[in-house]
C-alpha positions as CSV (number, residue, x, y, z in Angstrom):
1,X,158.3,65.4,68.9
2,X,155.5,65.7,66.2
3,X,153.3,67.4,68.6
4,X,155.6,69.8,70.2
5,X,156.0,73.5,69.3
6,X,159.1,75.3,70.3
7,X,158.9,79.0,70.6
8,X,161.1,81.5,72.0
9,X,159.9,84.6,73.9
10,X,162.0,87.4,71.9
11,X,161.9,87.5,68.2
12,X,164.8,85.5,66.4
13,X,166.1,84.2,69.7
14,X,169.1,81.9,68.3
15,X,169.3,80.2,71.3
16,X,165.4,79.0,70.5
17,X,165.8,78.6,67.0
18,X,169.1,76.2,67.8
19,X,166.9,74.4,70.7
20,X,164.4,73.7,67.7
21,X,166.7,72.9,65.1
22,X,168.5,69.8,67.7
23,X,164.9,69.1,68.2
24,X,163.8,68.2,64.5
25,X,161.6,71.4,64.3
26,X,161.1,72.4,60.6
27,X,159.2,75.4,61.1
28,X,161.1,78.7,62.2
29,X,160.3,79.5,66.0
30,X,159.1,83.1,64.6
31,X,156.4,81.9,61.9
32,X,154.6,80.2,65.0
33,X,154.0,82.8,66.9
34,X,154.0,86.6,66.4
35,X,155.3,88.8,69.6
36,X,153.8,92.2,68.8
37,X,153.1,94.6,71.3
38,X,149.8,97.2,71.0
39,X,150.3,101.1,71.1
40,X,149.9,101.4,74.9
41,X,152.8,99.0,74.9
42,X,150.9,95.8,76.2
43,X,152.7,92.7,75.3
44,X,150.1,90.3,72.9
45,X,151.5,87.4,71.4
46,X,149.5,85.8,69.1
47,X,149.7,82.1,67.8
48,X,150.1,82.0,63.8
49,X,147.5,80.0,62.2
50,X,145.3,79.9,58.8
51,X,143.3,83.1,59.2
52,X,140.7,81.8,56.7
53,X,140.0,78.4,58.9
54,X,137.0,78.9,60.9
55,X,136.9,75.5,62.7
56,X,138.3,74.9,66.0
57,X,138.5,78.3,66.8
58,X,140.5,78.8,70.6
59,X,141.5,75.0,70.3
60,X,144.1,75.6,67.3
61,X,146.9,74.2,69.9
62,X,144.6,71.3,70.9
63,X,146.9,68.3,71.6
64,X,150.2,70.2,71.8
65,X,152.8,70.9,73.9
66,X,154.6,74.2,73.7
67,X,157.5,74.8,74.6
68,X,158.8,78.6,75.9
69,X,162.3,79.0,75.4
70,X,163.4,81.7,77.8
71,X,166.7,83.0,77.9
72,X,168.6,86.7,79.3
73,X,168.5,89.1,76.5
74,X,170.5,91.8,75.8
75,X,167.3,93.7,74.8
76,X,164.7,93.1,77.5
77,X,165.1,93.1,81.4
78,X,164.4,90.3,83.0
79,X,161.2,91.3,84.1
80,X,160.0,92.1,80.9
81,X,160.8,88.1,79.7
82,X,159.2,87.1,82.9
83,X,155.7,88.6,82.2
84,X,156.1,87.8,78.7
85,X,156.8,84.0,79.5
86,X,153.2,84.4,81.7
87,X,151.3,85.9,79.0
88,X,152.9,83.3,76.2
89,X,151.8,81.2,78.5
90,X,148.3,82.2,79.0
91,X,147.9,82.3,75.3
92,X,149.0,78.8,74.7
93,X,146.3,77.5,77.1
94,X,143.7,79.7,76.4
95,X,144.1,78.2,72.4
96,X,144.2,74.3,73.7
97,X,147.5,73.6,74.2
98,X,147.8,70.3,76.1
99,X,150.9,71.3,78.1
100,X,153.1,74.5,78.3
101,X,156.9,73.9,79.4
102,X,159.2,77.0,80.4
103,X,162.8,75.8,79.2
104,X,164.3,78.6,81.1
105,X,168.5,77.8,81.3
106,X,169.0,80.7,84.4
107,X,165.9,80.8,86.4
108,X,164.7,83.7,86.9
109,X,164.6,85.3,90.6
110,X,166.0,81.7,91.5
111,X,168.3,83.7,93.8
112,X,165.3,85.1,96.1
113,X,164.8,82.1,97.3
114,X,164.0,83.1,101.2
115,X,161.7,86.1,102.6
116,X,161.5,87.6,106.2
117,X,158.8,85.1,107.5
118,X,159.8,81.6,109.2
119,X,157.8,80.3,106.9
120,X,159.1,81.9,104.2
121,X,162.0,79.5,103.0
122,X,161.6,75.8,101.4
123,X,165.1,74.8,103.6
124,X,165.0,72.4,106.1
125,X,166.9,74.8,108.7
126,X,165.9,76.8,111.4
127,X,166.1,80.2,110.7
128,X,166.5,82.6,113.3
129,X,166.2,86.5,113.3
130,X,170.1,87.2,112.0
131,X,169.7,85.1,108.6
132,X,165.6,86.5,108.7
133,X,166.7,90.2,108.7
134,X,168.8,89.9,105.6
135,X,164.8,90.0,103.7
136,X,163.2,91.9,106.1
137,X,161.2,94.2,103.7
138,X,161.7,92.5,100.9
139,X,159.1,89.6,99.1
140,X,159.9,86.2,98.6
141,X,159.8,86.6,94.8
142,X,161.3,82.8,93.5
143,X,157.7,81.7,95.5
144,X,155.6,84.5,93.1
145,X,157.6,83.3,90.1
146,X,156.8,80.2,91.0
147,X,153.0,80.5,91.6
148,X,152.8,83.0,88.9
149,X,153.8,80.5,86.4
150,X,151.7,77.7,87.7
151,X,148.6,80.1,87.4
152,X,149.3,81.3,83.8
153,X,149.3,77.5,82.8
154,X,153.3,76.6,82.8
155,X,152.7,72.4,83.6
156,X,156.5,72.3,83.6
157,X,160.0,74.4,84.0
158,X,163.0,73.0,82.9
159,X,166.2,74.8,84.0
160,X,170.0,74.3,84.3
161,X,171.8,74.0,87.3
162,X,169.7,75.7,89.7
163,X,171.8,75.9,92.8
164,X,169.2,76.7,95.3
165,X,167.6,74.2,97.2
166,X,164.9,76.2,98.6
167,X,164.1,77.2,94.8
168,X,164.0,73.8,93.8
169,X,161.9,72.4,96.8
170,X,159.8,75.4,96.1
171,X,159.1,74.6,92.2
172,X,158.9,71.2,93.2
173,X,155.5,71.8,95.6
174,X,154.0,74.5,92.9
175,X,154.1,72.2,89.8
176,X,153.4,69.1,91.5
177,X,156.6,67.4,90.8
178,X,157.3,69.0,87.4
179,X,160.7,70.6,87.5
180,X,163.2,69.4,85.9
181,X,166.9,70.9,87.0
182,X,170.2,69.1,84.8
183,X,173.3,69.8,85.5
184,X,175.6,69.6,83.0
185,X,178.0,67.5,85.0
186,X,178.8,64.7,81.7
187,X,179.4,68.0,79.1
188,X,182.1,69.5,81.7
189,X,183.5,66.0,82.3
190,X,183.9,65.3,78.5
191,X,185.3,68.7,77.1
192,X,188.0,68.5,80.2
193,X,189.0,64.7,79.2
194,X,188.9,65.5,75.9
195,X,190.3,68.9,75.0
196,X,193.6,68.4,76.2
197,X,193.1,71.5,78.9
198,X,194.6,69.3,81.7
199,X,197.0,66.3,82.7
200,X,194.1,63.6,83.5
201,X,196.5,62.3,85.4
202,X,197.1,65.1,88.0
203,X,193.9,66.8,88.0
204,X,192.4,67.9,91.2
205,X,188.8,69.6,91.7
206,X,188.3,72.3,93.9
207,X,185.0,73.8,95.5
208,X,185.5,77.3,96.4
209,X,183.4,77.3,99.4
210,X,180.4,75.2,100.7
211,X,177.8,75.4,98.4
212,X,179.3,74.4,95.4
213,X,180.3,70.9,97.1
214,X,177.5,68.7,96.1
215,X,178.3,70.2,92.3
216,X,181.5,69.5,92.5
217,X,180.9,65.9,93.9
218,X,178.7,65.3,90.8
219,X,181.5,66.0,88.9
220,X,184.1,63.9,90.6
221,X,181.8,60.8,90.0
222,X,181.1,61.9,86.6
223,X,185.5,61.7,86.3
224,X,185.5,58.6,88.3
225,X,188.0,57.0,85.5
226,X,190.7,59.4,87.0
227,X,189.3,59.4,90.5
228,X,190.5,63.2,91.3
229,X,191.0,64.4,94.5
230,X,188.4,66.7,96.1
231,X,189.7,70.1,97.9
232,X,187.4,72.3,99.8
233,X,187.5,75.8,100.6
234,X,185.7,77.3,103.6
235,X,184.6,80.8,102.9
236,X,183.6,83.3,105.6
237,X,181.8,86.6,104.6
238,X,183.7,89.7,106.7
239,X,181.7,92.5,105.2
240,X,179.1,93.1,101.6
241,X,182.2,92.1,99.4
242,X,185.2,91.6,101.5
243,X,185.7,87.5,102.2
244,X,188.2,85.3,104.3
245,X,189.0,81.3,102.5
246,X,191.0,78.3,104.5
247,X,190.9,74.9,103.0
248,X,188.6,72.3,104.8
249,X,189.7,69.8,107.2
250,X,187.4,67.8,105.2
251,X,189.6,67.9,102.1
252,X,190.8,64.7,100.2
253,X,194.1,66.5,100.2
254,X,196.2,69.2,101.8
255,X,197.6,72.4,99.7
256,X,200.8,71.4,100.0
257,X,199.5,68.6,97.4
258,X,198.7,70.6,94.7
259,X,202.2,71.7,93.5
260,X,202.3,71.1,89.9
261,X,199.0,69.8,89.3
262,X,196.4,70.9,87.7
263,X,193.6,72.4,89.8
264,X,189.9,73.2,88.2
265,X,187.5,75.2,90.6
266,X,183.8,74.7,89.5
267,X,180.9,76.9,90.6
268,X,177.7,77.0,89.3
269,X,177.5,81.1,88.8
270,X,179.6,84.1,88.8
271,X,178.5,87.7,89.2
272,X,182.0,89.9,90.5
273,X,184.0,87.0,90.5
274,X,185.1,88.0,94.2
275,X,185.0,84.5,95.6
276,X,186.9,83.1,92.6
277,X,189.7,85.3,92.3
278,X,190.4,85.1,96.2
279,X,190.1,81.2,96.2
280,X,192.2,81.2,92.9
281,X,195.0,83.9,94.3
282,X,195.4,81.3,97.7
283,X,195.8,78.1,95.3
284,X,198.3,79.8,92.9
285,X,200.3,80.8,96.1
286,X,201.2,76.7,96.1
287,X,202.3,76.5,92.6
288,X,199.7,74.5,91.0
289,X,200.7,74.2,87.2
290,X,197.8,75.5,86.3
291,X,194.6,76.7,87.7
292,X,190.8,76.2,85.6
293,X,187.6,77.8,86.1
294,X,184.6,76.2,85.6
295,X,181.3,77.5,86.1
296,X,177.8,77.1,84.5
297,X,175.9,80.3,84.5
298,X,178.3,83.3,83.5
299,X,177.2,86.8,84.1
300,X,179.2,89.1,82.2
301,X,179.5,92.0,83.7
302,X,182.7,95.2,83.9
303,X,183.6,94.2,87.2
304,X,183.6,90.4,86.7
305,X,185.7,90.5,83.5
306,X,188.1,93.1,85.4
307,X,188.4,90.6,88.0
308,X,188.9,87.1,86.5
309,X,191.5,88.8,84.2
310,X,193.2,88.1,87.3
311,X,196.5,86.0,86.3
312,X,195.6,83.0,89.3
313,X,193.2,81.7,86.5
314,X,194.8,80.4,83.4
315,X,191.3,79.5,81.4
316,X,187.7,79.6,82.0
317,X,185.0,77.2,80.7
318,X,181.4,77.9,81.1
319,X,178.1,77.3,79.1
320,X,175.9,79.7,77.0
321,X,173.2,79.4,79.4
322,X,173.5,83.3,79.4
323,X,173.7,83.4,75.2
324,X,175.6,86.9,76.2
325,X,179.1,85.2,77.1
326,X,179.0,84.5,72.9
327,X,179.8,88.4,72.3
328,X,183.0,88.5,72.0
329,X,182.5,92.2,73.5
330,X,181.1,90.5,76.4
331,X,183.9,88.5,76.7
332,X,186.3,91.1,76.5
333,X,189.9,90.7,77.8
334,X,189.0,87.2,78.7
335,X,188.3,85.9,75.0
336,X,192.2,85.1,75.9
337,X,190.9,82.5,78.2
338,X,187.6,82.1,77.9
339,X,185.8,78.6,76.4
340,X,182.2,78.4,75.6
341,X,180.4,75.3,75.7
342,X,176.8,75.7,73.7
343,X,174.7,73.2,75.3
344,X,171.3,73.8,72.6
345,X,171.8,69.8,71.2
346,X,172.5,68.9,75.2
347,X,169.3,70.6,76.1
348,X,166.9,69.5,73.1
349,X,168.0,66.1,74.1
350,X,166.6,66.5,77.4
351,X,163.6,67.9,76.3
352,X,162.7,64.5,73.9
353,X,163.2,62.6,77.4
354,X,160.9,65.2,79.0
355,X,158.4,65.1,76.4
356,X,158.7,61.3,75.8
357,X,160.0,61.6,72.3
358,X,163.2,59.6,70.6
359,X,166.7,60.2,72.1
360,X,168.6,62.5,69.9
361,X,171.9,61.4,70.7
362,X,173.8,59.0,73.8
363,X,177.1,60.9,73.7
364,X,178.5,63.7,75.6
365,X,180.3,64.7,72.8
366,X,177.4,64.5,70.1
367,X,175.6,67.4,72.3
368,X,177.8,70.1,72.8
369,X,179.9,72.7,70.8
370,X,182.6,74.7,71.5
371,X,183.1,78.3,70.9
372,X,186.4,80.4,71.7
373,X,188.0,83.0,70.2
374,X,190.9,83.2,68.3
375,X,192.4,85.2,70.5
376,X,192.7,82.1,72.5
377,X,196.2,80.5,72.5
378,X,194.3,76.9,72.3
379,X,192.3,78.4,69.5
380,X,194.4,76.8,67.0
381,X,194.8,73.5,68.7
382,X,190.6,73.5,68.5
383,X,190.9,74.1,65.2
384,X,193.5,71.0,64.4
385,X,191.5,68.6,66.6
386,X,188.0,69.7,65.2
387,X,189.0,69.5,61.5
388,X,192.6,67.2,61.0
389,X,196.1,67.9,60.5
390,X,195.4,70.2,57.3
């Protein structure tokens, strides 16, 4: 990637610096570009070069690609990041860059992904006035985000495990094709064959509700050398928080199967873990011997930890996506439970296939890490397996 830069859009973000390291990047993310802001506040990044070189002035970048590394900060809202990602942006193309690609692990507004309009939705469904009013007042901001980027001079967004299809379709149209969305079905699949955190041999996967089917069917395949059983949930919404589940009729099994397996739900976020903890309560209600959550994007907030302390779950595995989940103060009571899986190597690798440079590694184990706490009854197992019977 000789001619690729990798920034981040917050001074020092590790997650960057890691994503640049996996790369091959010599040069620290933060002597490429300074992110200084002027007395009024305005946001001006600048691109570091020799101040004494007179030649090629506004074409410094000519022939590179940079790449924005954008992730949720504990320090800046999300809005903030999105308007700096524009103006990073800007200033990459208006110095010669060749291409600009956002690597952006939780899209942004990815989750206002329909407006009030007919027109304002990239699903193929016909959407009457009861789903319309839901938006009525409010914009159709994953579109914006969408255009915005385009029009600052993003070529590309790369993302994780975008769940929204109107999102997607929407990126899709906007950069012509350029929108790359991984899921990190091989990583899961690996750390669960691999760890020891189930029976292989009676492991069932679970999708709490609809949505998450299609994820959860990308991971089945990806486990095809154990061929687990598929159980869906059906979820119906009574109320802003309050939900009703069943299992499907669909289903590979019944619930009267899943005594003394070992049942893993997968989702792709969590906010208030209220659909979790009610699918998880109904499962543990059939004495499963033991029930795991895994989800990609983990929002960390008081009510979420509060609720998947709930004692249905036995152990959570997500991703850094949101580099938050790494606090341990974040984690809180679920550092008991909690596994991290830091997908930087994962992602850098993806971004040589993106950029047409060397593959950085072929195996799912080469490109993740794994972070949990001591606190973490498997803690010490990790420790033996990583490093020998010492």
């Amino acid at each position: 990637m000789m001619n690729t830069i990798i920034i981040g859009n917050t001074s020092d973000n590790p997650f960057a610096i890691d994503v640049a390291h996996f790369c091959g990047q010599i040069v620290d993310v933060s002597d490429l570009i300074a992110l200084k802001d002027f007395q009024n506040t305005e946001f001006c990044p600048r691109f570091i070069n020799d101040e004494n070189a007179f030649e090629d002035i506004g074409y410094y970048l000519k022939g590179k690609t940079v790449v924005i590394v954008s992730t949720q900060s504990l320090n800046f809202s999300r809005n903030s990041l999105s308007m700096r990602n524009l103006v990073i942006a800007r200033a990459a193309k208006d110095n010669g860059a060749e291409q600009v690609i956002l690597m952006e692990p939780d899209l942004f507004y990815s989750c206002q992904d329909r407006g009030p309009r007919h027109e304002h939705s990239f699903f193929n469904e016909d959407r009457g006035a009861d789903l319309r009013k839901k938006f009525d007042g409010q914009p159709f901001t994953a579109l914006l985000y969408a255009q915005l980027l385009s029009l600052a001079g993003v070529d590309q967004v790369f993302t994780i495990h975008n769940h929204s299809f109107s999102t997607q379709n929407l990126f899709q149209k906007e950069l012509n094709g350029a929108f790359h969305n991984y899921v990190p079905c091989d990583i899961f699949s690996h750390y669960l064959a691999s760890s020891g955190i189930v029976d292989p041999g009676k492991t069932i996967v679970c999708s709490p509700d609809k949505g998450a089917v299609p994820f959860v069917q990308m991971i089945k395949d990806e486990m095809a050398h154990i061929n687990p059983p598929m159980l869906k949930m059906d979820k119906v919404r009574s109320g802003e928080r309050a939900i009703e589940m069943e299992p499907s009729e669909d289903s590979d099994i019944g619930m009267e199967d899943i005594e003394g397996k070992d049942v893993i739900v997968f989702d792709d976020m969590v906010r208030t873990g209220t659909t979790i903890v009610k699918c998880c309560r109904i499962l543990k209600q059939y004495k499963p011997r033991r029930i795991i959550f895994c989800v990609t994007h983990f929002h960390s907030s008081a009510e979420s930890r509060e609720k998947l302390a709930d004692e249905s779950i036995d152990e959570i595995v997500t991703t850094n996506t949101i580099p938050a989940i790494l606090n341990r103060d974040q984690q809180g009571r679920l550092r008991k439970k909690i596994t991290v899986l830091k997908l930087e190597n994962w992602i850098a690798n993806k971004l040589t296939e993106i950029t047409g440079g060397q593959e950085i590694a072929s195996s799912p184990g080469e490109l993740y890490s794994v972070d949990i706490s001591s606190k973490n009854p498997r803690w010490k197992q990790h420790i033996t397996s990583a490093f020998g019977n010492k």
